[in-house]
N, C-alpha and C positions, 0 to 999 in steps of 0.2 A: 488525377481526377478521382475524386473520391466516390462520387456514382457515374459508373459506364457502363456503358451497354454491356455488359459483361457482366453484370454486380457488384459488388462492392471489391475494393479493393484490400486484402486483409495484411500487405505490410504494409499500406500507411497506415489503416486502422488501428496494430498496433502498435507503431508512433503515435499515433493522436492519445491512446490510452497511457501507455508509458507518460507520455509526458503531462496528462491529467493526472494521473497519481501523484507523480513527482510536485507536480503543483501543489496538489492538496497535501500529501507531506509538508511541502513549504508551509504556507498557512499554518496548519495543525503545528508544526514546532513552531514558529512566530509568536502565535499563541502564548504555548506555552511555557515557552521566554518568558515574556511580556508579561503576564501571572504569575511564575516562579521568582523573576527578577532575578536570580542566579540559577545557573543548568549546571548540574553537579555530575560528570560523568561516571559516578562510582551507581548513581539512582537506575544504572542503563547496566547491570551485570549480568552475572552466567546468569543466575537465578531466571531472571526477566527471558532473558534469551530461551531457555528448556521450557520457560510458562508457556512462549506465544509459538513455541514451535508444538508443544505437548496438545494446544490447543487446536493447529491446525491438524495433526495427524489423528486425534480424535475426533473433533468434530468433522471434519472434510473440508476439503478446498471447495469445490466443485456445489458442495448442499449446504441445506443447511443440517441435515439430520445424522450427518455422518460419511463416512466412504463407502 
C-alpha cells in the first residue's frame, strides 16, 4: 500500500522511482534512435562518461548549486 497509516512507504517508492527513470531512459533512447537512425556506440566514450560524471560532482547531486 503506498499510503498507510503509517506514511508513505519508502521501498516501494523507490521502485515506483527506479522504474520511472528506467521508463524515461526508454523513451529518451527511442527518441533518439529514431532521430539518429543509426546509434553508433564509439558517440557513448570515456570522454562522455568523465563529462557527466565531472558534472555531477561539481555541480551536486542533491542542488542545483553545488555540494
Amino acid at each position: 500500500m503506498l499510503l498507510g497509516g503509517d506514511g508513505w512507504d519508502g521501498e516501494q517508492l523507490t521502485e515506483i522511482g527506479g522504474a520511472s527513470i528506467a521508463g524515461v531512459a526508454a523513451v529518451a533512447g527511442a527518441l533518439y534512435g529514431s532521430f539518429q537512425r543509426f546509434v553508433n556506440p564509439e558517440e557513448f566514450g570515456l570522454f562522455l562518461s568523465i563529462e557527466y560524471v565531472a558534472m555531477i560532482v561539481i555541480g551536486g547531486v542533491a542542488t542545483g548549486y553545488g555540494p
